[in-house]
KOLLUMDO-765935 format. One line per field, with one value per residue: x, y negated, z negated of N, C-alpha, C in turn; residue in one letter; residue number from 1. Coordinates in steps of 0.1 Angstrom, whole numbers, plus 5000, padded with zeros to 4 digits. Layout:
N
n_east <- c(X_...) $
n_north <- c(Y_...) $
n_up <- c(Z_...) $
ca_east <- c(X_...) $
ca_north <- c(Y_...) $
ca_up <- c(Z_...) $
c_east <- c(X_...) $
c_north <- c(Y_...) $
c_up <- c(Z_...) $
residu <- c(A_...) $
num <- c(NUM_...) $
# end
This chain:
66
n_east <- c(3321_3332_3339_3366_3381_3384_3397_3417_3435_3439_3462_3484_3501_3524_3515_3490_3498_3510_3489_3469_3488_3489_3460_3457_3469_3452_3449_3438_3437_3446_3431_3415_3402_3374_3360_3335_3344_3338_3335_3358_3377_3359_3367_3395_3397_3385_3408_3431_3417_3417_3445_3453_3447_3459_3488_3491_3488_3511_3530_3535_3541_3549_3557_3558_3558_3589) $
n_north <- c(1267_1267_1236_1238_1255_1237_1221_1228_1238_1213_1207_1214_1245_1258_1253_1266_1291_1297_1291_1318_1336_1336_1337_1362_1377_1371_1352_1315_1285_1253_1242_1260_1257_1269_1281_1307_1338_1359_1334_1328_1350_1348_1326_1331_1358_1336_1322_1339_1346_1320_1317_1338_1334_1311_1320_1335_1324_1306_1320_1342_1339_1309_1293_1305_1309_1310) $
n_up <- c(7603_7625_7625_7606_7626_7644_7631_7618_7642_7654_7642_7648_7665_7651_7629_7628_7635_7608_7591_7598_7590_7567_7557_7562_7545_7528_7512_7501_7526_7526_7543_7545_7521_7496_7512_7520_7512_7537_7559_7561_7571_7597_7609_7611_7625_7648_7649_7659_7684_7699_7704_7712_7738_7741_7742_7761_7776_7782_7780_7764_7725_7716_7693_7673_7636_7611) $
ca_east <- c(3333_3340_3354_3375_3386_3391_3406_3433_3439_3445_3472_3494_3507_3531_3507_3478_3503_3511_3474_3465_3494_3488_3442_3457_3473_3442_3453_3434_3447_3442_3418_3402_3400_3361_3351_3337_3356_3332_3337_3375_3376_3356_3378_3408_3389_3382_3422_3438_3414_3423_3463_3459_3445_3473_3499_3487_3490_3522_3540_3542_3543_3565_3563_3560_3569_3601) $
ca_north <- c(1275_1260_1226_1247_1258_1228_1212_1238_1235_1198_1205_1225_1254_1266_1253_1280_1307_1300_1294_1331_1343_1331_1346_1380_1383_1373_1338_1304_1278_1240_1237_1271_1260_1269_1284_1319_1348_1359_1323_1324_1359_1343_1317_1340_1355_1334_1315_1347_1342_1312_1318_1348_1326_1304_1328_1342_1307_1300_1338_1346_1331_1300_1285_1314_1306_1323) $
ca_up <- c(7607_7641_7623_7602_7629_7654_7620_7621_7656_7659_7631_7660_7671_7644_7616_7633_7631_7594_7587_7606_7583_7553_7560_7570_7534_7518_7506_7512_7525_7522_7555_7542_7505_7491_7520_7516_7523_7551_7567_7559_7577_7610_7609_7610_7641_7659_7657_7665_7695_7699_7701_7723_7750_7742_7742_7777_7792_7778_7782_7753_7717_7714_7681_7662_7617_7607) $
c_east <- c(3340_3343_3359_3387_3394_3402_3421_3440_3444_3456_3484_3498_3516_3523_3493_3484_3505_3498_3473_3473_3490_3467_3443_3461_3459_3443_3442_3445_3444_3432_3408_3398_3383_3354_3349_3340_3348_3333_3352_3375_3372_3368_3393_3406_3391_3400_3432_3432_3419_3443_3464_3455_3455_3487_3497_3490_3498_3537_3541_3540_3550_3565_3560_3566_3577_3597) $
c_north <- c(1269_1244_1227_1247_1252_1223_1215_1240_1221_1198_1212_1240_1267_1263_1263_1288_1308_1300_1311_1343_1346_1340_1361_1384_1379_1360_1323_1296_1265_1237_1248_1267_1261_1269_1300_1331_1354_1347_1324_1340_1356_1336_1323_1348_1348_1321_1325_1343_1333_1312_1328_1341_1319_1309_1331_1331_1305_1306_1340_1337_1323_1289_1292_1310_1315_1331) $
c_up <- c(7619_7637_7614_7610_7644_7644_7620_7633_7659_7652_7636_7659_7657_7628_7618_7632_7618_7589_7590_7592_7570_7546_7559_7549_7520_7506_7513_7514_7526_7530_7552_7527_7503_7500_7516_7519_7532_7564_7566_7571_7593_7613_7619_7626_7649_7659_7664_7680_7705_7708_7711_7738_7757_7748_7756_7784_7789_7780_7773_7738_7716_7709_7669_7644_7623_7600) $
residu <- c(X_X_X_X_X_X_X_X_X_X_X_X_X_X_X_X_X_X_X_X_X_X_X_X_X_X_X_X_X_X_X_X_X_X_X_X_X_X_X_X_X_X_X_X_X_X_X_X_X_X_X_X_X_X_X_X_X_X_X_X_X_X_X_X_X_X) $
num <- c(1_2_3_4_5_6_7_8_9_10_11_12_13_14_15_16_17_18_19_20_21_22_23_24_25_26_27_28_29_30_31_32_33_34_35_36_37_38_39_40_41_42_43_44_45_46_47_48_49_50_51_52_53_54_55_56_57_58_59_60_61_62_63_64_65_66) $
# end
C-alpha cells in the first residue's frame, strides 16, 4: 500500500487529485490496477491524508482537476 501510494505521489499534485477522484467513484486506476478493493480504499486514505497536509501548507488547494 505505501508504494502505491509514494508511486502516486511522485506523479504530482494534480495527478493525486485525479487519482483520489477517480477511487471515490469506485474506479481503478492504472497505479491501483489489481489491487484489492480494501487496499485501493487505504490507499484512497491515506492520499486524501496526504493532500490535506499539503493543502494546509500551501493555503488551500492549488492544482485542483477541472
Amino acid at each position: 500500500m505505501d508504494a502505491a501510494v509514494a508511486r502516486i505521489c511522485d506523479l504530482g499534485c494534480s495527478r493525486v487529485y485525479g487519482t483520489i477522484a477517480e477511487l471515490e467513484l469506485g474506479r481503478e486506476t492504472e497505479e491501483t490496477r489489481g489491487l484489492p478493493t480494501a487496499v485501493r480504499r487505504r490507499v484512497l486514505q491515506e492520499l486524501k491524508a496526504v493532500m490535506a497536509v499539503y493543502d494546509a501548507r500551501e493555503g488551500g488547494p492549488t492544482c485542483k482537476t477541472e
